[in-house]
MARBAVO-806066 format. One record per residue (C-alpha): chain; x negated, y, z; residue number from 1. Coordinates in Angstrom, 3 decimals. Example, Ala and Ser with C-alpha at 12.3 -4.5 7.8 and 13.67 -1.06 7.14 Angstrom:
2
R   chain         c1         c2         c3   resi
R       A    -12.300     -4.500      7.800      1
R       A    -13.670     -1.060      7.140      2
***
This chain:
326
R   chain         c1         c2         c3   resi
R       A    -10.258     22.645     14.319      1
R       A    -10.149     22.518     17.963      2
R       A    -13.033     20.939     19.828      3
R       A    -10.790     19.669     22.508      4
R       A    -10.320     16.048     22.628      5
R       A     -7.144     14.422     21.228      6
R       A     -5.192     11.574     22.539      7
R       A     -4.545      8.980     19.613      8
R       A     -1.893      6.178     19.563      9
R       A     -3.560      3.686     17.160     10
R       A     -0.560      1.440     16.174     11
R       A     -1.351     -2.006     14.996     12
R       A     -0.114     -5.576     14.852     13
R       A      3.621     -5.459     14.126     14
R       A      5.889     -8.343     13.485     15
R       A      5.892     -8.302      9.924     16
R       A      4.179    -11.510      7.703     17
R       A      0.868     -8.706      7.529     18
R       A      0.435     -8.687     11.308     19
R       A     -3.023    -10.576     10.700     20
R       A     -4.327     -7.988      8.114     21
R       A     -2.787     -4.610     10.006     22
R       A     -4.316     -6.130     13.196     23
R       A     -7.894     -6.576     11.270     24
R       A     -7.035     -2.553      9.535     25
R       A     -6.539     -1.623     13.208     26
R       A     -9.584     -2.671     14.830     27
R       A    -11.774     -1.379     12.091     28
R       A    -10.531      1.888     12.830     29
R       A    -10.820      1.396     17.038     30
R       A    -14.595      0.699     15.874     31
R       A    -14.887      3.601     13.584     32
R       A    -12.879      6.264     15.158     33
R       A    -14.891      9.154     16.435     34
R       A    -14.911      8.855     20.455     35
R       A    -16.420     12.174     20.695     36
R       A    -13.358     13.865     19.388     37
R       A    -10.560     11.483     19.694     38
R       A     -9.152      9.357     22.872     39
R       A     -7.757      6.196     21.493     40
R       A     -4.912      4.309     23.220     41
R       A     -3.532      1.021     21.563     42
R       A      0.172     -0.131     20.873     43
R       A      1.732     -3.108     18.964     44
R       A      4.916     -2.737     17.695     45
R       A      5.510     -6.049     18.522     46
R       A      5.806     -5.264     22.172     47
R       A      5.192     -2.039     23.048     48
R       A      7.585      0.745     21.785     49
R       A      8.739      1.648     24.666     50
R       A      5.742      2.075     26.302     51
R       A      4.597      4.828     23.049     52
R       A      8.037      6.315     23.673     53
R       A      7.125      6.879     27.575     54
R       A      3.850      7.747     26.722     55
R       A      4.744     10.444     23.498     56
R       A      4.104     13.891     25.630     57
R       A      1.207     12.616     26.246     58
R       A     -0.032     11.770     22.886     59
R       A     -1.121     14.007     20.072     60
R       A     -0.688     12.087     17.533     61
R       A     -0.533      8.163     15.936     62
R       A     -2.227      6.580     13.804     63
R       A     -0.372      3.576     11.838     64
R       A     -2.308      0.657     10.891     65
R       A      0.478     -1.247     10.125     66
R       A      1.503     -2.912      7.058     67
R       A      4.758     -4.488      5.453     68
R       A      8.707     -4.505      6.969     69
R       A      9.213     -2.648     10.450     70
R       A      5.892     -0.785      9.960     71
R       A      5.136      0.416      6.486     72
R       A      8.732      0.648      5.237     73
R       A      9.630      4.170      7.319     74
R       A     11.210      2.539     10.781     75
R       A      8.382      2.943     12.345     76
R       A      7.608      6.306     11.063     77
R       A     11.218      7.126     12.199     78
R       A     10.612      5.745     15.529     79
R       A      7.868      8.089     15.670     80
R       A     10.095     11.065     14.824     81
R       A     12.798     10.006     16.964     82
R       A      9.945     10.104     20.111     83
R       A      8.274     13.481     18.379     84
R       A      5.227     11.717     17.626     85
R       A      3.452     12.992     14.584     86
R       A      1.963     10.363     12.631     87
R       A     -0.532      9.637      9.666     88
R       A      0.515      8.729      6.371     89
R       A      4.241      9.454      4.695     90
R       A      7.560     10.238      6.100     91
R       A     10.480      7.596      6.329     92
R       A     11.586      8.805      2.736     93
R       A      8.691      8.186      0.765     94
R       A      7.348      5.148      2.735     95
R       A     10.943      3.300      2.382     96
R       A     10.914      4.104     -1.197     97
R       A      7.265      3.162     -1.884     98
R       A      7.619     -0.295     -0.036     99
R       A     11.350     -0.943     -2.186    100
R       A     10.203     -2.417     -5.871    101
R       A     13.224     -1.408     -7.114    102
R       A     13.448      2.098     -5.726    103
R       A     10.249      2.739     -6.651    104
R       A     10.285      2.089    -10.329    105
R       A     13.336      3.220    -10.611    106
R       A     11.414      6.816     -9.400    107
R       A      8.715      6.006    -11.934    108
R       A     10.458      5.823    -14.723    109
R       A     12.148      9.309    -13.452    110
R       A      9.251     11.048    -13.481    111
R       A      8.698      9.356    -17.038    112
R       A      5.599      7.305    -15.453    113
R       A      4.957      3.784    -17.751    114
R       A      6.297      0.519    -15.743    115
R       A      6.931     -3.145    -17.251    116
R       A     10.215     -3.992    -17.615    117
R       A     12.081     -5.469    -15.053    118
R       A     15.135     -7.206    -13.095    119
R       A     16.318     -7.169     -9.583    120
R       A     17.796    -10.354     -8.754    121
R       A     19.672    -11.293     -5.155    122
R       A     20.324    -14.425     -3.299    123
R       A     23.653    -13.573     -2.760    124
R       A     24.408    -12.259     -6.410    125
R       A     22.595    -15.049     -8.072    126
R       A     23.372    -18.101     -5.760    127
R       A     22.583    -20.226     -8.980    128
R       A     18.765    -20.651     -9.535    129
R       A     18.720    -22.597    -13.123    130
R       A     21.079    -19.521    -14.413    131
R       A     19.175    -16.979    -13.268    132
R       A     16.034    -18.473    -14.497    133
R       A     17.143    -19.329    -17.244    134
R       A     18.214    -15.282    -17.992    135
R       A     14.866    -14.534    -16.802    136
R       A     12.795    -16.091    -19.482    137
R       A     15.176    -15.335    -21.914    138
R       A     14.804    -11.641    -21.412    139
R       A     10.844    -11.235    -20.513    140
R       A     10.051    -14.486    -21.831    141
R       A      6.991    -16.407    -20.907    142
R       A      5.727    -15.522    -18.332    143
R       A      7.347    -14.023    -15.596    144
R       A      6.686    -12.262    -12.471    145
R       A      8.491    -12.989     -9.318    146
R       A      8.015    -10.546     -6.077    147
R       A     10.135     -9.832     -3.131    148
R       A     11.349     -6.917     -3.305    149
R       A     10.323     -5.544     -0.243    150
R       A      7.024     -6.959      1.046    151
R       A      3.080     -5.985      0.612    152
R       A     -0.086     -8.059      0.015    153
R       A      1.044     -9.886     -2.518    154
R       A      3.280    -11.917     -0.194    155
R       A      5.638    -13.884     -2.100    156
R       A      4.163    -12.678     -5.560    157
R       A      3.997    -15.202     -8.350    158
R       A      3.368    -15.823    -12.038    159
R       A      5.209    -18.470    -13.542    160
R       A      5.159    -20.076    -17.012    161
R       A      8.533    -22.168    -16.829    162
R       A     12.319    -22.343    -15.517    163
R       A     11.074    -25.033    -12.841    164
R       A      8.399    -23.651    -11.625    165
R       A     10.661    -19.887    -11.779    166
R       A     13.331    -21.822     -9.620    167
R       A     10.702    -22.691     -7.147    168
R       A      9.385    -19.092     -6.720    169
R       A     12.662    -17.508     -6.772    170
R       A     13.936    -19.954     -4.413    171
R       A     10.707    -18.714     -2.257    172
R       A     10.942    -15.302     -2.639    173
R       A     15.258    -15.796     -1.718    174
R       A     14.327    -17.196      1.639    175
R       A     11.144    -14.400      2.331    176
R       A     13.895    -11.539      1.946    177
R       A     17.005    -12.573      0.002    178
R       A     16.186    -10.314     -2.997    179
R       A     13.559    -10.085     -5.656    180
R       A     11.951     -8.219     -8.636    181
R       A     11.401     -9.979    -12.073    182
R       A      9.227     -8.542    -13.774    183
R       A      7.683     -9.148    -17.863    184
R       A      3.972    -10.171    -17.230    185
R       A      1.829     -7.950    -18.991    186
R       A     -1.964     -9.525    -19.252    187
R       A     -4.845     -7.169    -18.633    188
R       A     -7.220     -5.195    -16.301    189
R       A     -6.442     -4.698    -12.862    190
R       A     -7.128     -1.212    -11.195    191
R       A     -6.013      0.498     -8.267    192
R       A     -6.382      4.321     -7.498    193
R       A     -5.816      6.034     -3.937    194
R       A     -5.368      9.365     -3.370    195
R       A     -5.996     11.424     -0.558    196
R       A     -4.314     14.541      1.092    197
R       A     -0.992     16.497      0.917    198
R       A     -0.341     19.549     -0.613    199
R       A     -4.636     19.916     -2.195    200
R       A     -4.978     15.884     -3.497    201
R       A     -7.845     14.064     -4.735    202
R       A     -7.880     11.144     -6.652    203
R       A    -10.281      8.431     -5.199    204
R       A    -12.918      6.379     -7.804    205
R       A    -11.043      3.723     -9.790    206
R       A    -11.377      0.653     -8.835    207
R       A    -11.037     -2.702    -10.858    208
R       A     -9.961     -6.313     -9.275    209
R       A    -11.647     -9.420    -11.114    210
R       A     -9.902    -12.110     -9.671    211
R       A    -12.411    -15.068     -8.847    212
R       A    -11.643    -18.407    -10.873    213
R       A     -8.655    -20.091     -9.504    214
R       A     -6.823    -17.231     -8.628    215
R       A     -4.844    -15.709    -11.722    216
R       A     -4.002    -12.580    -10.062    217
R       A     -4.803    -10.819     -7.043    218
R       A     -2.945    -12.637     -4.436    219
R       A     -2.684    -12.565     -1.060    220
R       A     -5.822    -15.380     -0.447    221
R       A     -7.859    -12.932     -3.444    222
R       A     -7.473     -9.810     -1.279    223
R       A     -8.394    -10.866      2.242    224
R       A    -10.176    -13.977      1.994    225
R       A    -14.481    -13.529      1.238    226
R       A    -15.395    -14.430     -2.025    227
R       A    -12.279    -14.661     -3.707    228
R       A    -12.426    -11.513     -5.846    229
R       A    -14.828     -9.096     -7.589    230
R       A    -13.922     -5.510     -6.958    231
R       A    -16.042     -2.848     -8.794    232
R       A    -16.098      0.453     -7.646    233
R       A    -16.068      3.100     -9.219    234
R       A    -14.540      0.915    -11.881    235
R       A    -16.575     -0.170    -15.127    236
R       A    -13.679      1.300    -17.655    237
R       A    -14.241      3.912    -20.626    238
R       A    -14.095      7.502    -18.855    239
R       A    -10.279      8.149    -20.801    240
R       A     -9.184      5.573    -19.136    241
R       A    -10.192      6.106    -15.900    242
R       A     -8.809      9.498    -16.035    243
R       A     -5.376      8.174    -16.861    244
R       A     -5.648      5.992    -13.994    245
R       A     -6.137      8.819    -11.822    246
R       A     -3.455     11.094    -13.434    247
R       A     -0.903      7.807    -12.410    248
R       A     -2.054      7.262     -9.124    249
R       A     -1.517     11.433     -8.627    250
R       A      1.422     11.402    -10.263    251
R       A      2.769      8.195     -8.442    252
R       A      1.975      9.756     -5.070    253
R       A      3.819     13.242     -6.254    254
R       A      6.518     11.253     -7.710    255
R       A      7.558      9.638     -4.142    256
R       A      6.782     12.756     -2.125    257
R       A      3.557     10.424     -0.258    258
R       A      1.756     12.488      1.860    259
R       A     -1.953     11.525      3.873    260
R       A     -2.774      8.682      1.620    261
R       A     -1.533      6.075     -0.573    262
R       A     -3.366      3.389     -3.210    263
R       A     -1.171      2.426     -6.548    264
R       A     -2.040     -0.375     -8.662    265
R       A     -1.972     -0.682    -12.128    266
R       A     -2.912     -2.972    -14.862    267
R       A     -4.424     -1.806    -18.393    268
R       A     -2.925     -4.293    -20.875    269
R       A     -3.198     -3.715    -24.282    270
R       A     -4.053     -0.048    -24.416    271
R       A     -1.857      1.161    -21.919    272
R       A     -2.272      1.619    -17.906    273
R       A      0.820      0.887    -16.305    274
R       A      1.434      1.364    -12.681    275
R       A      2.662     -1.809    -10.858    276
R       A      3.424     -0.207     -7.158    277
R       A      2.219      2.100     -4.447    278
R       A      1.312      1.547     -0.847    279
R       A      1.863      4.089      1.378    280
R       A     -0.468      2.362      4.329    281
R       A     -3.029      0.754      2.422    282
R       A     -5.337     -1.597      4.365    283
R       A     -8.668     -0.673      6.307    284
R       A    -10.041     -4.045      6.509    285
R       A    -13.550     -4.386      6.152    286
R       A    -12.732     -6.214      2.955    287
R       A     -9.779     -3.292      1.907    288
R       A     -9.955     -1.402     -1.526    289
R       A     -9.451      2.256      0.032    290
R       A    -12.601      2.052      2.408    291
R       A    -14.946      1.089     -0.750    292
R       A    -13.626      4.061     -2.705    293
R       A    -13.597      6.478      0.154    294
R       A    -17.435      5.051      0.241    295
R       A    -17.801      5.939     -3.173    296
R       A    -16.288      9.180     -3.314    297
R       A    -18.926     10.173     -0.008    298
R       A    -16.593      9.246      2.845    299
R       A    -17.756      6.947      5.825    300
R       A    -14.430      5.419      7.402    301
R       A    -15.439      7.459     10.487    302
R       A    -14.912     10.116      8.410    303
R       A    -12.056      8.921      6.184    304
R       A    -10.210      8.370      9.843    305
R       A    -11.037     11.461     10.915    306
R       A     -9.674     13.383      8.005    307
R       A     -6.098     11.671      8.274    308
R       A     -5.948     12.766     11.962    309
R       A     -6.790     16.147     11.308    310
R       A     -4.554     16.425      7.941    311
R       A     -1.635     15.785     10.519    312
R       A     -2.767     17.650     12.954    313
R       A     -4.067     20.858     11.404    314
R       A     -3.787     20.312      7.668    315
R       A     -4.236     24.266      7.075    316
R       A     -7.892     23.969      8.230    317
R       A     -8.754     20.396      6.563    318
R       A    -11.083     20.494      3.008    319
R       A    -11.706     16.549      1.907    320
R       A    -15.362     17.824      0.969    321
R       A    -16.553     18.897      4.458    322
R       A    -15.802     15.184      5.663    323
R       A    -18.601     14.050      3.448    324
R       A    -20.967     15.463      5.911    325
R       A    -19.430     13.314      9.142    326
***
């Protein structure tokens, strides 16, 4: 790679309902980032696209720290093409499908990968709440999962035991987005996976998520706030299982054509992993899953940044192991 220094757009903040979290993602990377190789330059979304557009021939590349709508979901990756900005992470394919619940699965299940059953549901299709709750624990019984269908973090994302509580989080989830994903609840262990790299992957440590008590799942207040969650990494799991968890989160990054990065979760319920969803920008927050298992595999974030600059800009030269060293 070439020793001269390279000017990097680090794009964080955004206007999506994860501007808090990709802000906290970006700055651990402005205090991580290698200054002796890299120049870093700052934009937000929020306000300054124009000012990356002007300032694109003079860039070598971006880095996205951004999370959710307008920033994980491919139009900001597109902006990025439009301006010929390379960029970290997936192309506006893959990051619109791994952000859509329903598109995703619906790829899952293509590539004949195990999912819990589930049903999209729109404001506009299913105006009446009691009915559609109603058909809802009917068909998954009790009980059910309710997630926008387009949204990270856990935002929106509940777990509901009867029709009035399941009218109150579809009702929720209606005005986050105007559709959501039902989904059978399927009790069990909680892992996540990521996966590194493009053509040449690697599959991360396992991780598992032990929500603490009060929390019944790992919401949004379990992922970011201190305390609220156990995360053990590599994950504490017999070694077939583990394996199979990697083999998903491989095959879940293959399946939506994810390049740079990604992190899927999963949950092992009674003898079977399934995989629950991908993100395509996972968080770097000092709290985030894919920093501990980059830290586990060898990788110091200075490193793990590093690497995803350098598999955009010169992926023939890039091996995963000689980062280990930085």
């Amino acid at each position: 790679m070439s020793g001269k220094i390279k000017r990097v757009a680090l794009v964080m903040g955004g206007k999506s309902r994860e501007r808090e979290v990709s802000l906290a993602s970006g700055g651990e990377v402005l205090s991580h980032i290698d200054r002796d190789r890299y120049e870093v330059v700052v934009y937000d979304p929020a306000a300054d696209l124009c000012r990356l557009a002007e300032d694109a021939e003079k860039l070598d590349v971006a880095f996205l720290a951004v999370h959710g709508p307008l920033g994980e979901d491919g139009a900001l990756q597109g902006f990025c093409e439009m301006i010929g900005l390379p960029y970290t992470g997936s192309g506006v394919l893959s990051s619109a499908m791994g952000i859509n619940k329903e598109f995703s699965k619906r790829i899952y299940r293509e590539a004949g990968l195990p999912v819990a059953p589930d049903l999209v549901v729109t404001k506009n299709g299913h105006p009446d709440l009691a009915d559609t709750a109603e058909m809802a624990l009917h068909t998954f019984g009790s009980p059910v999962v309710v997630k926008p269908l387009g949204q990270g973090s856990s935002v929106g994302l509940a777990i509901v035991e009867n029709e009035k509580d399941l009218i109150a989080a579809l009702g929720a989830a209606f005005e986050i987005e105007g559709a959501a994903l039902l989904e059978k609840y399927l009790p069990g262990r909680e892992l996540t996976c990521a996966v590194l790299g493009n053509d040449k992957l690697t599959a991360l440590p396992p991780i598992e998520i032990i929500p603490a008590d009060g929390h019944r799942f790992f919401d949004y207040a379990a992922k970011y706030e201190p305390g609220q969650s156990l995360e053990v990494c590599p994950a504490e799991i017999p070694a077939e299982i583990a394996w199979e968890v990697r083999r998903l989160a491989l095959s879940a990054h293959k399946a939506l054509g994810c390049r740079g990065l990604s992190r899927t979760d999963m949950i092992f319920s009674n003898g079977q992993t399934y995989i629950l969803e991908t993100n395509t920008l996972p968080g770097l927050t000092s709290g985030s899953l894919l920093p501990k298992a980059a830290k586990a595999y060898g990788l110091s974030l200075t490193a793990l940044v590093s690497y995803l600059i350098d598999l955009v800009l010169a992926p023939e030269e890039v091996d995963l192991e000689s980062y280990k060293d930085l």
